[in-house]
C-alpha positions as CSV (number, residue, x, y, z in Angstrom):
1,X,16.7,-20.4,-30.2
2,X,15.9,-17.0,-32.5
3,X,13.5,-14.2,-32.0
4,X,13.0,-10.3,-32.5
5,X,11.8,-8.1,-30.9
6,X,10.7,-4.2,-30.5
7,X,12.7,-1.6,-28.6
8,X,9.1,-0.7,-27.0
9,X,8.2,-4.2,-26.2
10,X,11.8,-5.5,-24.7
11,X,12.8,-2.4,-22.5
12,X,9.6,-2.1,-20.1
13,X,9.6,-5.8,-19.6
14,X,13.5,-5.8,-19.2
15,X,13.7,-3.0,-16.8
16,X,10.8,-4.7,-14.2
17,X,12.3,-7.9,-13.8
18,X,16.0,-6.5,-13.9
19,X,15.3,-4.2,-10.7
20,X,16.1,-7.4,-8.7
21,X,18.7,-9.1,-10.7
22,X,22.0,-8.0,-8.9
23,X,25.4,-8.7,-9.0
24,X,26.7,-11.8,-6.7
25,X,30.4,-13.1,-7.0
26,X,29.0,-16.1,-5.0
27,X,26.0,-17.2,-7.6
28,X,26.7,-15.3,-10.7
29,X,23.1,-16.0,-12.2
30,X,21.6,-14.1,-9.4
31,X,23.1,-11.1,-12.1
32,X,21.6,-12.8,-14.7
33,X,17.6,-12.7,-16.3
34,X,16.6,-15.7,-17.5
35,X,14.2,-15.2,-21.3
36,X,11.6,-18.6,-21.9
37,X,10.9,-17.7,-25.6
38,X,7.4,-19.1,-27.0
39,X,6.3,-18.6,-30.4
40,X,4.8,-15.3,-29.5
41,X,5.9,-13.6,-26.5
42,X,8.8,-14.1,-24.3
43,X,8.7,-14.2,-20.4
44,X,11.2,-12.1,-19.0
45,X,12.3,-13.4,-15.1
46,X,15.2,-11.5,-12.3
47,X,15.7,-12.9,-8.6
48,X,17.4,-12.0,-5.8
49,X,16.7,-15.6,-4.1
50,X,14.0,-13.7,-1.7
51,X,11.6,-12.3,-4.6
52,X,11.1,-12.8,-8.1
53,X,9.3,-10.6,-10.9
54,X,8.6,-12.3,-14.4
55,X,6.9,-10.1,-16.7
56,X,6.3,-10.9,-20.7
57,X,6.5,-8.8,-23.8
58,X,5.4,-9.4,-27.2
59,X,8.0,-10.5,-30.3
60,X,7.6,-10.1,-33.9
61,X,6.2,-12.8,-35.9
62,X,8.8,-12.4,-39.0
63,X,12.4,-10.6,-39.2
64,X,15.6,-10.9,-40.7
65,X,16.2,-13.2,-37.7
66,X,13.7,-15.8,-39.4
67,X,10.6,-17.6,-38.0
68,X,10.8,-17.5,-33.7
69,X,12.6,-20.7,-32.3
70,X,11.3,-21.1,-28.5
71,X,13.9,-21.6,-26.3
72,X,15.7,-20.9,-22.6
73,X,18.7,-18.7,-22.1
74,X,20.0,-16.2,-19.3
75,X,22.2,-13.1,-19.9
76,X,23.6,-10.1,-17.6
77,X,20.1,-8.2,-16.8
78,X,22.2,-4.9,-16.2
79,X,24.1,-5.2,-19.2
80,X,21.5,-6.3,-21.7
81,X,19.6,-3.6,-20.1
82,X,22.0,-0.6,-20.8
83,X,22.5,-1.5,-24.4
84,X,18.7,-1.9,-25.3
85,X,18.4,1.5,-23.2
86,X,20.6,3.4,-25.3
87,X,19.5,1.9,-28.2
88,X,17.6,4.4,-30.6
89,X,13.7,4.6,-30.5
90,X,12.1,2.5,-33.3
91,X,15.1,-0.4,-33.2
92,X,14.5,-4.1,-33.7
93,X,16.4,-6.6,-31.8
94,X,17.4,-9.9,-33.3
95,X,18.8,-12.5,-30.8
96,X,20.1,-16.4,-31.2
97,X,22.2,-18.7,-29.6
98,X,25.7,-19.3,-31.6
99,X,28.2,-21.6,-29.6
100,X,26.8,-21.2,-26.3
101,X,27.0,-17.4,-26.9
102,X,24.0,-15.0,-27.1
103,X,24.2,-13.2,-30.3
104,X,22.8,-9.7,-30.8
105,X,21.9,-7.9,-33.8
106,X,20.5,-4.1,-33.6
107,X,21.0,-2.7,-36.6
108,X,24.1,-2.1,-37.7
109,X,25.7,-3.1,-34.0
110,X,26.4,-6.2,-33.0
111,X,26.6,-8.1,-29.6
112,X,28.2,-11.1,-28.3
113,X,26.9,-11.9,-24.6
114,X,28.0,-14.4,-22.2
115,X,25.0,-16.4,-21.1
116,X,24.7,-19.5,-18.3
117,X,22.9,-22.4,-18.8
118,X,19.3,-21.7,-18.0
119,X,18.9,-24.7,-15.6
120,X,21.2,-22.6,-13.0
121,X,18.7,-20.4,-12.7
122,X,17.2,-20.4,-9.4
123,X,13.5,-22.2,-9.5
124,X,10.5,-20.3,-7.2
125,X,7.9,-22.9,-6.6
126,X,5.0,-22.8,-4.0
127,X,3.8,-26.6,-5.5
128,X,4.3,-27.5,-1.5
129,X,2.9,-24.1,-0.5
130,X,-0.9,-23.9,0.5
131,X,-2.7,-21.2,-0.7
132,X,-4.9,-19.4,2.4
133,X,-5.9,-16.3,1.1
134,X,-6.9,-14.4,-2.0
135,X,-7.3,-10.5,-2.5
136,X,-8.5,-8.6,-5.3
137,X,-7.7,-5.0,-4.6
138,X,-7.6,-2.1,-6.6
139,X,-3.6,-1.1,-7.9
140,X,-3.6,2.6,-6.2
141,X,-5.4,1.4,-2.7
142,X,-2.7,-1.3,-2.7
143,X,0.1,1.5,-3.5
144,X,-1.1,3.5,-1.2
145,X,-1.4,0.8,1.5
146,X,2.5,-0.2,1.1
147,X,3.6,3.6,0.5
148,X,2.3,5.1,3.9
149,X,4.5,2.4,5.7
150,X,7.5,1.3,3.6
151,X,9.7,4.2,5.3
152,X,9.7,3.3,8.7
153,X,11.0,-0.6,7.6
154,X,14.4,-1.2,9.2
155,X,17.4,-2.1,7.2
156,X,20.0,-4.8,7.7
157,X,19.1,-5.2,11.3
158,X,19.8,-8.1,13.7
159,X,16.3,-8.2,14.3
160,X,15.6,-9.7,11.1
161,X,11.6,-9.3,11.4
162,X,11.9,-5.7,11.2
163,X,13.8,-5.7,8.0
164,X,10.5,-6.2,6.5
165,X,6.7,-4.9,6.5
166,X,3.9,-6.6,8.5
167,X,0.5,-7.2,6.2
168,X,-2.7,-8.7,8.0
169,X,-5.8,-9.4,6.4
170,X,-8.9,-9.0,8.2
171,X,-12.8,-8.6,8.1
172,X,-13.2,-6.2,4.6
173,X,-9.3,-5.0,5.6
174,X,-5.6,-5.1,5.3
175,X,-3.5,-3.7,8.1
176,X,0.1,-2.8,6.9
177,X,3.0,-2.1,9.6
178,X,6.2,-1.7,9.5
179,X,8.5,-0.4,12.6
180,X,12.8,0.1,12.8
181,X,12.4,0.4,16.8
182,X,12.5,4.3,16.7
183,X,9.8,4.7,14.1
184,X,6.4,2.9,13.6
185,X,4.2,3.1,10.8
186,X,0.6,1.6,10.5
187,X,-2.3,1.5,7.9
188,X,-5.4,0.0,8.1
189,X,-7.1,-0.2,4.2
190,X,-10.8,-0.8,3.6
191,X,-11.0,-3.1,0.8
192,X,-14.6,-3.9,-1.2
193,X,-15.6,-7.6,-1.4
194,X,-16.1,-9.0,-4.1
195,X,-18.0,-12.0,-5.4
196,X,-14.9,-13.5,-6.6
197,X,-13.1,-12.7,-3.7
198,X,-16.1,-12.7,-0.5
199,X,-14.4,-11.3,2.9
200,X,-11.1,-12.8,3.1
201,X,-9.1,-13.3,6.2
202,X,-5.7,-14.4,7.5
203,X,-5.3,-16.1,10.6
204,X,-1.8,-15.0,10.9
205,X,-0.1,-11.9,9.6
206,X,2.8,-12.0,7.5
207,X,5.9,-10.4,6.6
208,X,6.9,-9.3,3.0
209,X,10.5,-8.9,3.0
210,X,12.1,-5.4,2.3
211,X,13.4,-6.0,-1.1
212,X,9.9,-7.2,-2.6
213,X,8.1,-4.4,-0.5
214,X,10.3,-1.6,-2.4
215,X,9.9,-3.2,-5.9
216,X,6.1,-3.6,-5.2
217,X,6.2,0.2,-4.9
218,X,7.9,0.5,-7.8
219,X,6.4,-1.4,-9.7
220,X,2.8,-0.5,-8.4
221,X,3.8,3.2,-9.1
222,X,5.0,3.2,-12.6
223,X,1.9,0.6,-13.6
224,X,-0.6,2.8,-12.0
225,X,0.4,6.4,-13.8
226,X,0.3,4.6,-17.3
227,X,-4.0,3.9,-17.8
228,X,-6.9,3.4,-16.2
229,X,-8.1,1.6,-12.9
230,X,-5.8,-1.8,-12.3
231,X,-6.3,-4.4,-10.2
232,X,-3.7,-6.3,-8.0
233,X,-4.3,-10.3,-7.6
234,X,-2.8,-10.9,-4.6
235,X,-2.3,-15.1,-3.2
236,X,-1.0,-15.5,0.5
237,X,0.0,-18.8,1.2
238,X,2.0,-20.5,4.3
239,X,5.4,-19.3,3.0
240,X,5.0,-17.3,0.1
241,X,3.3,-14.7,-1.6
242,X,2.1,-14.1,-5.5
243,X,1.1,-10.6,-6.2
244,X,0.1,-10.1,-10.1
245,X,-0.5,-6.9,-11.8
246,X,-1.3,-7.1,-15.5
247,X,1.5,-8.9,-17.0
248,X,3.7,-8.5,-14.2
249,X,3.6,-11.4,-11.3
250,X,6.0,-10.9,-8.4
251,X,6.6,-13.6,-6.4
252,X,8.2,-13.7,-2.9
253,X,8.8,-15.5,0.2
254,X,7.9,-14.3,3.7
255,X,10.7,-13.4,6.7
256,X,9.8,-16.6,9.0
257,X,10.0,-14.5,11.9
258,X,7.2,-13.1,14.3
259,X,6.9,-9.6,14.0
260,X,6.6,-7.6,17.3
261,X,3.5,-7.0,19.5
262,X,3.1,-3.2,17.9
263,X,-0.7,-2.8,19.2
264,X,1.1,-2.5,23.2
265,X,3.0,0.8,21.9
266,X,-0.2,2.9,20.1
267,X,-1.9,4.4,22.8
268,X,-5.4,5.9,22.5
269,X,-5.4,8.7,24.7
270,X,-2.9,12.6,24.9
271,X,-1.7,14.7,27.1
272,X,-1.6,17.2,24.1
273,X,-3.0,17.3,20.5
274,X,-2.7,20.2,18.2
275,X,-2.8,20.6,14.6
276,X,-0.9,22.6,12.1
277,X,-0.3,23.5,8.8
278,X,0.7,20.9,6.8
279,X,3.6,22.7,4.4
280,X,4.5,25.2,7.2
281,X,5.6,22.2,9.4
282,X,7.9,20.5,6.4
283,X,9.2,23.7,5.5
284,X,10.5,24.2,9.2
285,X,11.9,20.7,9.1
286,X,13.7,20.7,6.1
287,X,15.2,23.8,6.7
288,X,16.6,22.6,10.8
289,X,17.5,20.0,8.6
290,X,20.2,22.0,6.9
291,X,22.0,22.6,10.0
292,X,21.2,19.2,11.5
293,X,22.8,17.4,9.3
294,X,24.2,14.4,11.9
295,X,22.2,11.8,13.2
296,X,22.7,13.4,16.4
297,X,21.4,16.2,15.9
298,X,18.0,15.8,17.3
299,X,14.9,18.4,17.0
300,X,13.1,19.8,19.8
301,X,9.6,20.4,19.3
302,X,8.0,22.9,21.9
303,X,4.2,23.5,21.6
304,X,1.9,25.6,23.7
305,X,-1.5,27.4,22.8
306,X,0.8,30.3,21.5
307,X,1.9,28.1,18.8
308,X,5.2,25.2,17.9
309,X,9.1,26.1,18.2
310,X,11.0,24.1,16.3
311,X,14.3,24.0,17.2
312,X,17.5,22.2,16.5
313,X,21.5,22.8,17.8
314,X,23.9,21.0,15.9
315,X,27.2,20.1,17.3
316,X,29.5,23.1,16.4
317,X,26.7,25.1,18.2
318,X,25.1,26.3,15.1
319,X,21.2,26.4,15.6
320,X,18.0,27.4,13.7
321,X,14.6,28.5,16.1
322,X,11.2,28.8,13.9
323,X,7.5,29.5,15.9
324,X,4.7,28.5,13.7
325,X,1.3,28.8,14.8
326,X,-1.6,25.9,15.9
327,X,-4.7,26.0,14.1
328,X,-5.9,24.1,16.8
329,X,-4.6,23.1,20.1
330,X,-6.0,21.0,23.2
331,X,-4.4,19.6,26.3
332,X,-1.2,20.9,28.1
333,X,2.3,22.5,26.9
334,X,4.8,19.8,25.4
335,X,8.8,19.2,25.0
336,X,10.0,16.6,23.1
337,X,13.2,15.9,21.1
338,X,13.2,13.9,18.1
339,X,15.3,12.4,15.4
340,X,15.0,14.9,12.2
341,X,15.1,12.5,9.6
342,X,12.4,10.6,11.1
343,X,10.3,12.8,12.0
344,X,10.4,14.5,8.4
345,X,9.5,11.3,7.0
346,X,6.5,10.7,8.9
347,X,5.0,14.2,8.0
348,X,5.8,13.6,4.4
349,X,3.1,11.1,4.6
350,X,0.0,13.5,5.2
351,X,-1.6,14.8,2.2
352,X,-4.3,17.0,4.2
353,X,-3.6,20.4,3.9
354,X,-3.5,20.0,8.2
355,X,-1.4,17.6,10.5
356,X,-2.7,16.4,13.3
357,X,0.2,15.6,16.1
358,X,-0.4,14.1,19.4
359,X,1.8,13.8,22.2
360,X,2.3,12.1,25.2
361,X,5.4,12.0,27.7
362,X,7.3,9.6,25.7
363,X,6.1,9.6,22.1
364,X,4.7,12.2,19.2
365,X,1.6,10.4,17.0
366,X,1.5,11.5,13.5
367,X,-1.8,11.1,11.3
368,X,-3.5,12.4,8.6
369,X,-7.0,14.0,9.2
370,X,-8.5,12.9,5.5
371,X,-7.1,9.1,6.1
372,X,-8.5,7.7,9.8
373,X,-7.1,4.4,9.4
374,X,-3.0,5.4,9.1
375,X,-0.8,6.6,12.1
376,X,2.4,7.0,12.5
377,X,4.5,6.8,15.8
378,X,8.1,8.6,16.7
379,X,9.8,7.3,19.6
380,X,11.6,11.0,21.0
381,X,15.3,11.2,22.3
382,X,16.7,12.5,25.2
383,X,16.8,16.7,25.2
């Protein structure tokens, strides 16, 4: 096995599929990528068991490595990574296999790599999965669909379902939810039919797993600022998910778990709605923020017709009290207190100049006055 290849070509490819290659003293391949070299590109592939990316580059037809030799090999993603990485611009790769070592030749350095056999590296086949829907949706609806939600995913909890997001299909729509018990996020998406894809539909939702939800992000958003108009491929089977974006195809499996009943918690009618100013509100927040540093520390949102105090009292009884005013206001006067951090990160997600906030005795609704179909919920504490 022998190629070359471009700085330009190898590190974009590289740095996709390495974003879920980690370290794992239990299966050292999980650390690895594994390269499938064909007489004209290679196909570059990281796992983390749970999701997969492959991605392909191309590789030079002629070099002072000879004629391309297909082949199979795996090597440390994160190491092969830094050293193409710091690698000038302009440089040309050469690799081979010497004595069940990957070579590497970059001008005048030169690289010896441990590499496993390639048959260790985990397969991700969906030859027993049936395929049940098939979405064609545009690369920045399906960015923004995963990005309004993606915060409010839980992390390393013992409910396992909510370590994940919640994605529905229905009539000409995709719902995306995702909830950590304290938070709750939802997103319904208007997607066009297509001839090649005519109203599809999922009798069950499912749940992407956090790890392929945040590289889907990524992924999504680096793609996305690069050209024009992409579109996202996206196959939903029983188990297992293919999502492809140019020459980029993430694969992943689902959480078998059954997410919670989140329609019983979004109510439809307030005991007080008001709207504000969208950057007055975050500037209040991040600035209680300063002296609520502890999880503890919990903000107290007072509004009345007058206007919102925003107030917070951390425990060494230093405090921070800011009035800003409603540009509109219906209902009666509220009290609620509220975890900062949360509620921060669901008024991040409005990008109207306004916020509109609704209230009820037990919970604060956050949602965005230029998107209808996205909401999100903030369970309050205990004043």
């Amino acid at each position: 096995m022998r190629f070359s290849i471009s700085r330009s070509s190898l590190l974009p490819a590289l740095q996709i599929s390495e974003a879920v290659a980690k370290k794992n003293k239990q299966m050292p391949i999980l650390g690895h990528v594994l390269i499938n070299v064909t007489e004209d590109q290679i196909e570059i592939s990281g796992t983390d068991l749970n999701t997969q990316i492959t991605t392909t580059a191309s590789i030079a037809e002629t070099s002072q490595a000879g004629t391309p030799e297909p082949g199979s090999f795996s090597t440390p993603a994160s190491k092969l990574a830094d050293l193409v990485r710091l690698s000038q611009d302009g440089s040309i790769f050469d690799f081979k296999l010497e004595d069940e070592r990957l070579m590497l030749q970059c001008g005048k350095s030169r690289y010896r790599l441990v590499q496993l056999p390639p048959e260790q590296f985990p397969s991700f086949s969906e030859e027993d999965d049936q395929t049940v829907s098939v979405l064609r949706i545009p690369a920045e609806v399906f960015l923004a669909a995963l990005s309004r939600v993606k915060f409010a995913m839980a992390k390393d909890d013992v409910r396992y379902s909510l370590n994940g997001l919640n994605f529905d299909v229905k009539s000409g729509s995709i719902v995306t939810t995702a909830t950590n018990g304290h938070i709750l996020s939802n997103c319904l998406t208007v997607i066009e039919p297509t001839e090649e894809r005519p109203d599809p539909q999922l009798a069950d939702s499912r749940i992407f797993p956090r790890s392929a939800v945040l590289e889907l992000v990524s992924m999504l958003g680096r793609m996305t600022s690069q050209g024009p108009a992409l579109f996202v491929d996206v196959l939903v089977g029983r188990r297992h998910a293919r999502i492809t974006l140019g020459n980029v195809t993430l694969h992943t499996k689902f959480i078998d778990s059954k997410y919670p009943d989140f329609n019983r918690l979004i109510q439809s009618s307030f005991e007080t709605v008001f709207t504000v100013n969208s950057s007055e509100i975050r500037s209040v927040i991040d600035r209680s923020l300063v002296i609520g540093k502890d999880d503890a520390d919990s903000i107290i949102v007072d509004v009345t017709p007058e206007g919102v105090e925003i107030s917070l009292t951390n425990q060494e009884m230093e405090s921070i009290t800011e009035k800003i005013p409603c540009v509109a206001f219906e209902g009666e006067p509220a009290k609620l207190g509220f975890n900062g951090k949360y509620l921060k990160n669901a008024i991040e997600q409005v990008d109207s100049d306004e916020t509109r906030i609704s209230m009820t005795a037990n919970s604060l609704y956050v949602s965005d006055p230029n998107h209808s179909g996205w909401l999100a919920l903030v369970l309050p504490r205990r004043i």
